[in-house]
C-alpha positions as CSV (number, residue, x, y, z in Angstrom):
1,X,-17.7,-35.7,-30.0
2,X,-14.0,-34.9,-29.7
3,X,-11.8,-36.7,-32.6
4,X,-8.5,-35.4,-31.4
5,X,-6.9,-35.0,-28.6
6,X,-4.5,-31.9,-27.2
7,X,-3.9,-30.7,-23.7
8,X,-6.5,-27.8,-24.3
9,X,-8.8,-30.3,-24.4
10,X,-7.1,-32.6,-21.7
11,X,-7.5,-29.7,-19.4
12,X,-11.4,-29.1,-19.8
13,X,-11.7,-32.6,-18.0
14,X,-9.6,-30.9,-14.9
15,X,-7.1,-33.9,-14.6
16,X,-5.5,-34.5,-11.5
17,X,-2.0,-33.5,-13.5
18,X,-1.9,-30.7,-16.1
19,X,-0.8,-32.4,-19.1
20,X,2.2,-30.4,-20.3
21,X,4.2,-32.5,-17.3
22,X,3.9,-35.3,-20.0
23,X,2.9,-33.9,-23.2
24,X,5.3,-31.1,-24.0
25,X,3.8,-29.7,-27.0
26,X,1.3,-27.7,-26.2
27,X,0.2,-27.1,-30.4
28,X,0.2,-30.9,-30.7
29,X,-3.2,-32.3,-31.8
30,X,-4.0,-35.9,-32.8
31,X,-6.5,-37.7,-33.7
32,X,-7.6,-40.4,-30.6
33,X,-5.7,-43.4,-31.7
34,X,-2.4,-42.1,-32.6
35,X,-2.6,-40.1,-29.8
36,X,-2.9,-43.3,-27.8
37,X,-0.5,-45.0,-29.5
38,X,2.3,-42.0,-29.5
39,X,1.6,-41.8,-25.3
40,X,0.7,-45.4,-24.2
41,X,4.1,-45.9,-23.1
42,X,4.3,-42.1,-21.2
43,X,1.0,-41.6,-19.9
44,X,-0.1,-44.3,-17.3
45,X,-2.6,-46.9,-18.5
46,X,-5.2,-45.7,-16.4
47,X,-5.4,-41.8,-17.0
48,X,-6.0,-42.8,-20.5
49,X,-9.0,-44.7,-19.2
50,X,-9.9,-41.7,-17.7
51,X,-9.7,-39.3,-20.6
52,X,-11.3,-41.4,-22.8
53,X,-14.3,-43.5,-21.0
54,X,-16.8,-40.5,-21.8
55,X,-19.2,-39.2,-24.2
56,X,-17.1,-37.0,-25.0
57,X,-14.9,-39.2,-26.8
58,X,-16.9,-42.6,-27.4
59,X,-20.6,-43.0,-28.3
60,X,-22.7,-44.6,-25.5
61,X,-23.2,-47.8,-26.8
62,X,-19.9,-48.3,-26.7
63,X,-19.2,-47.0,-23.8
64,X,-21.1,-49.4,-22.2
65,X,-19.9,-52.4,-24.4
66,X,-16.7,-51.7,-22.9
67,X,-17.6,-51.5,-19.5
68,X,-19.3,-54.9,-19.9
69,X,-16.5,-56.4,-21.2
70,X,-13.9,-55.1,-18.3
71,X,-16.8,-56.7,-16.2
72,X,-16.4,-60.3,-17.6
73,X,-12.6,-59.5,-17.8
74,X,-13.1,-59.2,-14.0
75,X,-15.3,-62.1,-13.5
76,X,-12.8,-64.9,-15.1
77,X,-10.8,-64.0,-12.4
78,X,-13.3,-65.5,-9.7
79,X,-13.6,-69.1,-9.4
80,X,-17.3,-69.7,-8.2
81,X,-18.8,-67.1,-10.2
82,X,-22.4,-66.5,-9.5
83,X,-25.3,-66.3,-12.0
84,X,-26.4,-63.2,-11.2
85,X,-22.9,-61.6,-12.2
86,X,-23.0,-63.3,-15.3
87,X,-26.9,-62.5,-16.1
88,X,-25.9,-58.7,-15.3
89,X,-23.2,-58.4,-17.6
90,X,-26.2,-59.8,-20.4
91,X,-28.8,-57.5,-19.2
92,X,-26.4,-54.3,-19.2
93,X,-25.2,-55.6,-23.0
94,X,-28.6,-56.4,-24.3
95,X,-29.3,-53.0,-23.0
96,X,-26.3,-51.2,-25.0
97,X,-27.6,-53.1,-28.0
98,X,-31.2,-51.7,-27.6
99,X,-33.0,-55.3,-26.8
100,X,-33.7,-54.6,-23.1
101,X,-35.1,-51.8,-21.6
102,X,-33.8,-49.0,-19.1
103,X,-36.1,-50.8,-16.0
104,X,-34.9,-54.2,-16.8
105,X,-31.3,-52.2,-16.5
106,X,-32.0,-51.3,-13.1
107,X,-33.4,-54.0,-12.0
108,X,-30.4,-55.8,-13.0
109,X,-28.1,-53.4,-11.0
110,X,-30.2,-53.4,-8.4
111,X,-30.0,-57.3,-8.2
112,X,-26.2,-57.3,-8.1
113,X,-26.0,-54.6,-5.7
114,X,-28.3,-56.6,-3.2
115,X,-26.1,-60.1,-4.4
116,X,-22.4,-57.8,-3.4
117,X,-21.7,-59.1,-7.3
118,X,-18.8,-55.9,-7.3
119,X,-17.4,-55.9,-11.1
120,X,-21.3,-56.6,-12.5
121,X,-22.9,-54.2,-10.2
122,X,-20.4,-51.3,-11.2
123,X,-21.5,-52.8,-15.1
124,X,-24.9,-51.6,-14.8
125,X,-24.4,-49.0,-12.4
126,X,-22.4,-47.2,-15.0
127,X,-25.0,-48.0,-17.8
128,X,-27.4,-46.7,-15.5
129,X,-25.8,-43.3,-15.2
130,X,-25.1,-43.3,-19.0
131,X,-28.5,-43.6,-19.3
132,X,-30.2,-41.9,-17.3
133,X,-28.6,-39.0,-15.9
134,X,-27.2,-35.6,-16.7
135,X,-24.3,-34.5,-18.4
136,X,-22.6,-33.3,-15.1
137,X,-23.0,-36.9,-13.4
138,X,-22.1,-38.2,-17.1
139,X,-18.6,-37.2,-16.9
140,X,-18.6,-38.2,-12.8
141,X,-20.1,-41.4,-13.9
142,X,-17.9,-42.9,-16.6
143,X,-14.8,-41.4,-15.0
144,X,-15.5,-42.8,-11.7
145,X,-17.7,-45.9,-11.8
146,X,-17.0,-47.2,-15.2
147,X,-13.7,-47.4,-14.8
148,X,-14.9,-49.4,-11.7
149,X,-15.8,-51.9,-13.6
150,X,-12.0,-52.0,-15.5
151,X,-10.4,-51.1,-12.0
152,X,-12.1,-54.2,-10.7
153,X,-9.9,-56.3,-13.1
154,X,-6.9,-54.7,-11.3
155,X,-8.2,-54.9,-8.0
156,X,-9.4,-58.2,-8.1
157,X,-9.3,-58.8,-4.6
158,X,-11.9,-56.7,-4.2
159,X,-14.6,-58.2,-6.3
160,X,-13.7,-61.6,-5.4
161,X,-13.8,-60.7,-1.9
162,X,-17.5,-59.7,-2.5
163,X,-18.4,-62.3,-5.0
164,X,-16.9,-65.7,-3.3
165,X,-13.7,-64.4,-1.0
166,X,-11.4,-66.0,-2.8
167,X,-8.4,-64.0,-4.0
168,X,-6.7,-61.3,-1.9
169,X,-4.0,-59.6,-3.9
170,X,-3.1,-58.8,-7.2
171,X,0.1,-56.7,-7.6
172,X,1.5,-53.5,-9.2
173,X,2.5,-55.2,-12.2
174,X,-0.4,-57.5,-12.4
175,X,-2.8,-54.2,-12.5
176,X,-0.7,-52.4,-14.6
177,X,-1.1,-55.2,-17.3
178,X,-4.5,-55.3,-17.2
179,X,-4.3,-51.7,-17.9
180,X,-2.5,-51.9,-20.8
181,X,-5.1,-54.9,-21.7
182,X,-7.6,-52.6,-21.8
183,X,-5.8,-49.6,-23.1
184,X,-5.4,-51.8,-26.0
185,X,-8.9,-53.0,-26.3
186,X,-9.7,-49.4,-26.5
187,X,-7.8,-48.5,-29.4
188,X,-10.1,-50.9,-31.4
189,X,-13.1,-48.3,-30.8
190,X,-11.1,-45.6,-32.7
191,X,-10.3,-47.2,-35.6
């Protein structure tokens, strides 16, 4: 598991962006949280979510913790929240804390998938994947659909729309807070 972070090691994830656009130093090399604390202000919000929601970086419990808490993030921004978003999120961290088991994981996915419950369904989907599969569909999955579950606070329209249709848009600046809210909850896994 990676301690540090460079652009050598940046690049091995194939960003979308080579590094060095932002990061100029090409010998620099710093452990996680100073790393995110020297950049948060340079490199946007969510490419550090990208970089760092992996097992490369963070053990899988946590991992999943933190997906389940973007989830509820998410899900105090719906007004008639539904049970089975709720009981998700509490399956997928009873999981992470080893007092459920990998069925009653999917089986909890699989009930918010068939309830449209978006930010709980990409909760356990994630834990799921983390659990389950590969390391090739590892990196797909907690690059992808874990940050689901965080992107789902940004995009809230989108998981209300699917839980209750009730919210429509949430703006630039809105997501990029929420971003930065979870940029910062981040940095207290790396202490």
């Amino acid at each position: 598991m990676y301690k540090t972070i460079s652009n050598e090691i940046i690049r091995t994830f194939n960003p979308c962006y080579d590094p060095s656009k932002v990061i100029k130093d090409e010998n620099e090399e710093l452990p996680i949280k100073d790393w995110i604390q020297k950049y948060m202000n340079v490199v946007p919000a969510k490419d550090i979510l990208w970089l760092l929601l992996r097992k490369e970086f963070m053990p899988e419990k946590d991992l999943i913790l933190f997906v389940v808490r973007c989830a509820r993030e998410a899900l105090k921004l719906i007004e008639k929240l539904d049970e089975i978003s709720v009981e998700v999120c509490n399956v997928v961290e009873k999981y992470a804390n080893g007092e459920a088991t990998k069925e009653e994981l999917l089986a909890a996915r699989n009930a918010a998938h068939a309830a449209s419950t978006d930010a709980a369904y990409y909760a356990a989907h994630t834990a799921y994947y983390i659990a389950y599969d590969d390391k090739a569909d590892i990196a797909y999955a907690i690059s992808h659909n874990a940050c689901y579950a965080a992107y789902y606070a940004a995009y809230a329209s989108y998981a209300a729309y699917a839980v209750v249709n009730a919210v429509y848009d949430v703006d630039y600046d809105a997501r990029t807070a929420i971003y930065a809210a979870q940029v910062d909850k981040l940095l207290t896994y790396f202490e």
